[in-house]
N, C-alpha and C positions, 0 to 999 in steps of 0.2 A: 765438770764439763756440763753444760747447759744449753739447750736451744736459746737465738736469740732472736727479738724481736725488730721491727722495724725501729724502731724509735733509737734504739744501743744504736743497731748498724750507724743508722745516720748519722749519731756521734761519733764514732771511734772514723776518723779518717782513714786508714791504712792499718790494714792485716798482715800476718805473716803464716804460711803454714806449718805446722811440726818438723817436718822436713826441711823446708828455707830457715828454720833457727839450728837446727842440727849441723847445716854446713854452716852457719855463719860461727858456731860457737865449736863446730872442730868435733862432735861429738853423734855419737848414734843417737838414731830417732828415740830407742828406748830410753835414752837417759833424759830425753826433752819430755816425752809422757812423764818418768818419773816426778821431773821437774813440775808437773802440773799437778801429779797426784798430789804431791806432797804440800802444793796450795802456795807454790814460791811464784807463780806466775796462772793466772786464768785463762782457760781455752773455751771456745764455745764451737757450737756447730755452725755452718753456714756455708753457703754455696748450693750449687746445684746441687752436688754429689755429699754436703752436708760436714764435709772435710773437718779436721777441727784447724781454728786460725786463731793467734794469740793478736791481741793488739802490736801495731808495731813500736807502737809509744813504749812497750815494757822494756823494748830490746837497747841495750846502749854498745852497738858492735856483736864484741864478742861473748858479753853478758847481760845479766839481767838490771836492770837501771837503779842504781843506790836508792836504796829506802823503800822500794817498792814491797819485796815482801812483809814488810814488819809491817806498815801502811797497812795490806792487805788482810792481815793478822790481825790487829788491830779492830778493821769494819766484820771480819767475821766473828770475833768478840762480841760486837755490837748487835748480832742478830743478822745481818746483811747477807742476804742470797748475791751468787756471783752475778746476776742482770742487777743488782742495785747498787753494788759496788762499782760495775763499768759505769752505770749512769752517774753517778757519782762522782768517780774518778775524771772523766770527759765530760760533765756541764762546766760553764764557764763558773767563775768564780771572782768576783770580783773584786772582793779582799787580797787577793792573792798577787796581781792579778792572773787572767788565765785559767784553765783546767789545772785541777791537782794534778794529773798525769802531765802537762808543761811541765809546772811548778818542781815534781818528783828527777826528770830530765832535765831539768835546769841546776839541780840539786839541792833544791830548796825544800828539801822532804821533811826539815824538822816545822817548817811550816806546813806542811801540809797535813803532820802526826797531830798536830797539836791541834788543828781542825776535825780529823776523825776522833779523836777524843772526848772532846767535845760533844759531838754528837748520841753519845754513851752519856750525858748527865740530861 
């Protein structure tokens, strides 16, 4: 969990809080924390009251969007704080095209492994 800066916010279009993914996925708030602790999904603080909010791009319904944790696994491998991974995830890309976070929602995550990989040589 991280403070985030102006520059993420900007990027990431739409939020969801701990709570809003708990009902959408059927489960208590404590197993949506877990879900963060355990680095299947990144939470940051933000708002007024500093709440934590996941992107809504991670959310596919009632789970978490194919490819995204290994993805995420992957850039923290690489050294990547969770503000450089969102930046990352949500700049455009034009190889692709789109954000990796599209691309991952689209289900095109083995293109978008094969670009954080990359990044590691």
């Amino acid at each position: 969990m991280t403070e985030i800066d102006a520059k993420i916010d900007a990027l990431v279009p739409d939020w969801l809080t701990l709570p809003d993914i708990a009902e959408q996925f059927g489960i208590e708030v404590t197993r949506v924390r877990q879900l963060v602790k355990e680095g299947q999904v990144i939470a940051v603080r933000r708002g007024e009251n500093r709440a934590l909010h996941v992107p809504a791009a991670f959310i596919d319904g009632d789970k978490i969007v194919k490819g995204l944790t290994g993805t995420l696994t992957l850039l923290r491998d690489d050294g990547f704080s969770d503000a450089e991974m969102l930046e990352w995830l949500f700049t455009p890309d034009p190889s692709l095209p789109g954000t990796p976070a599209q691309a991952l929602s689209e289900n095109r995550g083995t293109e978008v492994k094969r670009r954080a990989q990359a990044l590691a040589v």
